[in-house]
N, C-alpha and C positions, 0 to 999 in steps of 0.2 A: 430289143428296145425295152421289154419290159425288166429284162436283167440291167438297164443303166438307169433305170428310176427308181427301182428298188434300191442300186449304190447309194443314190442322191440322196434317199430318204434316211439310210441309213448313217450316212454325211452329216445330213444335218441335225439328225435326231444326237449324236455325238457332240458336234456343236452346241448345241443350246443345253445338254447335258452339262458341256464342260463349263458354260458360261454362265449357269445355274449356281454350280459348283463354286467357281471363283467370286461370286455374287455373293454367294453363303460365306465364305473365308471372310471375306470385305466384314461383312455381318457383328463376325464372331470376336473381330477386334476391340480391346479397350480403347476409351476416346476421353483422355483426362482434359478438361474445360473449366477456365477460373471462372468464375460466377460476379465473385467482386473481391475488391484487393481495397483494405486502408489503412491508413498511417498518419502522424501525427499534424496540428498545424505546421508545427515547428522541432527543426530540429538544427543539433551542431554540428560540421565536420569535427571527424575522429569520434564522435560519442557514439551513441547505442540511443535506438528508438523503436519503441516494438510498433510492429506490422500485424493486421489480420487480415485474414482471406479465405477463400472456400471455395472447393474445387469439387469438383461433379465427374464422374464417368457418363458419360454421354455414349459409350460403347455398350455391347450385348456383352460382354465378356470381365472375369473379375481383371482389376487393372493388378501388378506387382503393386512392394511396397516402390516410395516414390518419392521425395524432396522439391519443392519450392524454391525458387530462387529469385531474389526483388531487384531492382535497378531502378534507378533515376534517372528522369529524360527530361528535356527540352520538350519535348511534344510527347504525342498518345502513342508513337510507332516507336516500337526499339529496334535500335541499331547499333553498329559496331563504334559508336562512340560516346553512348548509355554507359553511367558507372553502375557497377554490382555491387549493391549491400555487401558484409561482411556478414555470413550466418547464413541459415536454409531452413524450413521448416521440412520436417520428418512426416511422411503419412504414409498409413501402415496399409496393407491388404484395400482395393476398396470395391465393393459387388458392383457390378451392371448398376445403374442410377441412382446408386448413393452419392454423399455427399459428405466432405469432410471439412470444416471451420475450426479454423485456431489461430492463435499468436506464438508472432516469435519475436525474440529480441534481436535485431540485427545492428552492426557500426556502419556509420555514414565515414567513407574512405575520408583520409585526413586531406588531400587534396581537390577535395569538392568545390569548386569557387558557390561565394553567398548569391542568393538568389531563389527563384521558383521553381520545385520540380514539377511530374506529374510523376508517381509510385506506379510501377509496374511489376504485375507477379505474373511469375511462366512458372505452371507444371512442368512435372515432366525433366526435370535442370538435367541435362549433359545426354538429352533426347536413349536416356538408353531403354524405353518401351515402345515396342512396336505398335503404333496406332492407327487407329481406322482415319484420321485427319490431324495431321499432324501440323498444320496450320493454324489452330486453334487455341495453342496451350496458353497466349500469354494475353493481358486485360490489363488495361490502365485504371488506377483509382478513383476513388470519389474526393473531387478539390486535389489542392496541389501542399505541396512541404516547402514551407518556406526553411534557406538552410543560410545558416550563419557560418562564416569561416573564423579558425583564429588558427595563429599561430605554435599556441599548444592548448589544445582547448581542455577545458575539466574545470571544477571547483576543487578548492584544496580546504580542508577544515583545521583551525588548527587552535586548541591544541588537538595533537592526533586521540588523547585519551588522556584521562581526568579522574584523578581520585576525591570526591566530594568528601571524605574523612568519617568520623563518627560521628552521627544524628541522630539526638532521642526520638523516640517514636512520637507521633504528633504533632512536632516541630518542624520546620524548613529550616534548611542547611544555607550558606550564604551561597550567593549566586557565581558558578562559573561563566566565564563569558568564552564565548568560540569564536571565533576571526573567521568568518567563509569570505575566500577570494577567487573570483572568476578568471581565471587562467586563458580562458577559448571567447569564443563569438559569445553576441550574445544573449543574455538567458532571463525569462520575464515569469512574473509568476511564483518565485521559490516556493517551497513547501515545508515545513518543519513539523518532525514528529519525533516518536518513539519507536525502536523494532527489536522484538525481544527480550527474555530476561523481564525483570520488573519495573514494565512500561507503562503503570500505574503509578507509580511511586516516583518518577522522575518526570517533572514537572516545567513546562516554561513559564521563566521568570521575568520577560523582560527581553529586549535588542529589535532589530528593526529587518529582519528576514524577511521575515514572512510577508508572504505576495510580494515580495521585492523584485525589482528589475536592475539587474546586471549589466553595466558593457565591459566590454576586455581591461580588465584590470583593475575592477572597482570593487569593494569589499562592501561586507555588510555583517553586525553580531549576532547571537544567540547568545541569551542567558538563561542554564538551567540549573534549575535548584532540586537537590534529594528531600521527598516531606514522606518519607516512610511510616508505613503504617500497623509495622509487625515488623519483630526482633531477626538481628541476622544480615549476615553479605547480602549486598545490593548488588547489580549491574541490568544494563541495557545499552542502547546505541543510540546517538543524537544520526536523526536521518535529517538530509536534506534532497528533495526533489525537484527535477525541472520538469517545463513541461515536455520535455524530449524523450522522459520517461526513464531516465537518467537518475536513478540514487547515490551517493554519496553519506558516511558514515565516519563517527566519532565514538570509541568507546565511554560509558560512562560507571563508575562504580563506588561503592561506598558500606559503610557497617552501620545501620538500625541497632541502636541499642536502648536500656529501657531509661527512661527519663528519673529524673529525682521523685517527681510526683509523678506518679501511675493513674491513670483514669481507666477503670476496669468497666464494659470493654471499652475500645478503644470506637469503636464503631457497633451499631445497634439502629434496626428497624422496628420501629414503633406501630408497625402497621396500616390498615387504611379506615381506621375510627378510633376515637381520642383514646388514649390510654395513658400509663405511667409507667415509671421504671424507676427501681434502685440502682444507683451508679456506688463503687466503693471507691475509695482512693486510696493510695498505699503509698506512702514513702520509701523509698529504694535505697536513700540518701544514709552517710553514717551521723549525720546530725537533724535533731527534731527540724521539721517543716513545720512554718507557721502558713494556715489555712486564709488566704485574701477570698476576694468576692469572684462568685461562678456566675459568669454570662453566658450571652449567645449574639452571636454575629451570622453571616449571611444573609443569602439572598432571600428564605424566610425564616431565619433565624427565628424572627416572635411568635414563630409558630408552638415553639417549644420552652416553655419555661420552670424555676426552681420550684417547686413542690414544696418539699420539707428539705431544711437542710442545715446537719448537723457536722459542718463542714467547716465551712467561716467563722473566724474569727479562733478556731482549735490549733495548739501546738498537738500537730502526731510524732510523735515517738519514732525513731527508725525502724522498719522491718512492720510498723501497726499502721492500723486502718481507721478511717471512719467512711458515714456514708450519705448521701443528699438523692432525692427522687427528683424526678425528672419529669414531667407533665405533654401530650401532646393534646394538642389542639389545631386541624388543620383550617388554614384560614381561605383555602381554594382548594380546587378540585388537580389531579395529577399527582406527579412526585414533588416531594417538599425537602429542603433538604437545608440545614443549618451548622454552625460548628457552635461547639461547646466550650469553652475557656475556663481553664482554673489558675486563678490566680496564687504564688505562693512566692518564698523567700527566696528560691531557688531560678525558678521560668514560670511563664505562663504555660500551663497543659493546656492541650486540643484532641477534642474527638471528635468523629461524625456523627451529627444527627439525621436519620433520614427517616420518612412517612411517606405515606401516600393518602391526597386527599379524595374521595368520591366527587362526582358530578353534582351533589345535590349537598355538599360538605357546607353547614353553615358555620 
C-alpha cells in the first residue's frame, strides 16, 4: 500500500512538472499585437497612400524580424474577401514589450470599387513566427478611407520638362505654364511645390492648382517662373500632391546669368537696428548704362531707403562702377523684408532687402 502511494505521488509530482514546464514554453513565446493602424481620408484606386501603425510584442520573448501587411474591408473583421494593399512594412528584431511605429507607402489595387473602407494592419503577414496567441496579430483603424475608382487613375503633367532659358540674376523669367490632368477618380486638395536642385529660385507664377479639386478628366494649370538669385545651371522639379499622398513631378531647368546692370550683392541683411550699406553697380553690358531712379517695393519695402546716391542720372562706362547707400529703418518688430530696383537703359535690377525689426523697434 504504501509502495502504490508513493507511485501516485511520484505520478503526479511528473505531472504538474510537465505542466509547469509547458506553461513556461507558452511563456517564453513572442506575441506580435498592432496597437493602432491609420491611413489617409481619402484615397484612389491604383495609386499609393501611406499607412501608419505600431506593433508591440506582447510575448516574454524577442520576436524575429517581421512585415506588416494592410487590407481594406467593408467592416472591422478581415476576411477572405478584404483586398490587400500593395507593399508591407519591414520590422526588424523586436525585445519582449517593445514597440515599433512607422509608415509605409502602399497601392490601393486598381480594381477597388469607390466607397468607404475601414484599414486593417496584421503583424506578422504569412504567420511565419510562432506565437504565444496568434489570434491577435490584426486591428482595424482609426475612421474609414474613402476610395475613389477610375478607369486609369494618376495625374499626368505636361509638359513633362521645361527649359526656362537664360535669366539675369534678379529678374523673373516669363512664365511656363504645365497642363495637370486627372486621369483616375477623384482628387481634392492639390498641392504645388518645389523638390530639389534650386527650389528657391523657381518660383509660382500664377494658374489655378493649387487646393484644387479634380474629377476624372478635368484639368488644371501651373505657372512657374525661374527669378534666380546667383550665376549658373538652374534645375528642380514642379511637384504636385494629392491628398492620397501621392506626388507627381515635372522637371524644371534654366541658366542664371549676370544681368546688364549688376547690383553688388544681390542680396544683404541689414540687421536687427537701423544701419546702412553701400551697394555698387556694375555694368556687364559692351555699351555705357544710363543710371534711372533706385526704389523699393514690397511688403515693407519703406523700410528701407536711398541714402546717398551717386548713381542716378550717371552714364557708367562698360566693365565701371559707381555706388549709392542704402539706409534701414525698421518700421515693426520681426523680419522685414523689401526689393530693391534699379532702373536703367537696359532692365530694371532687383536685389533683396532683408532686416529684422526688435519688439520695441520704433
Amino acid at each position: 500500500m504504501r509502495r502504490a502511494v508513493g507511485t501516485v505521488l511520484i505520478l503526479l509530482a511528473a505531472l504538474l512538472l510537465f505542466a509547469g514546464a509547458a506553461e513556461a514554453g507558452i511563456r517564453k513565446l513572442p506575441d506580435l499585437n498592432v496597437r493602432f493602424a491609420d491611413g489617409p481620408a481619402a484615397a484612389t484606386a491604383g495609386e499609393k497612400m501611406k499607412v501608419t501603425d505600431s506593433i508591440r510584442n506582447l510575448g516574454n520573448k524577442k520576436a524575429p524580424a517581421s512585415k506588416v501587411a494592410y487590407f481594406l474591408s467593408k467592416d472591422d473583421e478581415l476576411s477572405a474577401k478584404d483586398k490587400q494593399l500593395r507593399g508591407r512594412r519591414a520590422i526588424d528584431k523586436l525585445e519582449a514589450g517593445a514597440r515599433d511605429k512607422g509608415n509605409a507607402m502602399v497601392r490601393v489595387p486598381k480594381n477597388v470599387k469607390s466607397g468607404d473602407y475601414e484599414l486593417i494592419a496584421c503583424a506578422d503577414d504569412g504567420d511565419e513566427i510562432t506565437e504565444g496567441d496568434e489570434s491577435n496579430n490584426c486591428q482595424d483603424g482609426n475612421g474609414t478611407v474613402a476610395v475613389e475608382s477610375g478607369s486609369s487613375s494618376g495625374l499626368t503633367i505636361t509638359p513633362g520638362d521645361a527649359d526656362f532659358g537664360e535669366v539675369p540674376v534678379g529678374s523673373r523669367s516669363a512664365g511656363v505654364t504645365y497642363t495637370v490632368k486627372n486621369n483616375g477618380g477623384k482628387v481634392t486638395e492639390l498641392g504645388v511645390g518645389t523638390s530639389g536642385g534650386n527650389v528657391t529660385e523657381f518660383v509660382l507664377n500664377g494658374g489655378n492648382c493649387l487646393g484644387a479639386t479634380l474629377q476624372h478628366g478635368e484639368s488644371c494649370i501651373v505657372v512657374m517662373a525661374l527669378a534666380p538669385f546667383s550665376v549658373g545651371p538652374k534645375s528642380s522639379e514642379l511637384e504636385i500632391a494629392t491628398t492620397a499622398t501621392k506626388e507627381y513631378h515635372a522637371t524644371m531647368t534654366g541658366t542664371a546669368i549676370e544681368p546688364d546692370v549688376q547690383i553688388e550683392p544681390y542680396s544683404y541683411f541689414f540687421g536687427h537696428e537701423p544701419s546702412s550699406y553701400t551697394y555698387t553697380l556694375k555694368n556687364n553690358a559692351a555699351t555705357p548704362a544710363t543710371i534711372g531712379a533706385i526704389t523699393t517695393s514690397g511688403a515693407q519695402g519703406s523700410d528701407f531707403t536711398v541714402q546717398t546716391n551717386n548713381c542716378t542720372g550717371e552714364v557708367v562706362a562698360p566693365g565701371a562702377t559707381c555706388t549709392f547707400e542704402m539706409h534701414f529703418q525698421p518700421g515693426g518688430s520681426g523680419a522685414r523684408y523689401g526689393t530693391l530696383n534699379v532702373a536703367s537703359n537696359f532692365e530694371t535690377s532687383h536685389a533683396q532687402l532683408i532686416g529684422y525689426g526688435l519688439a520695441d523697434a520704433r
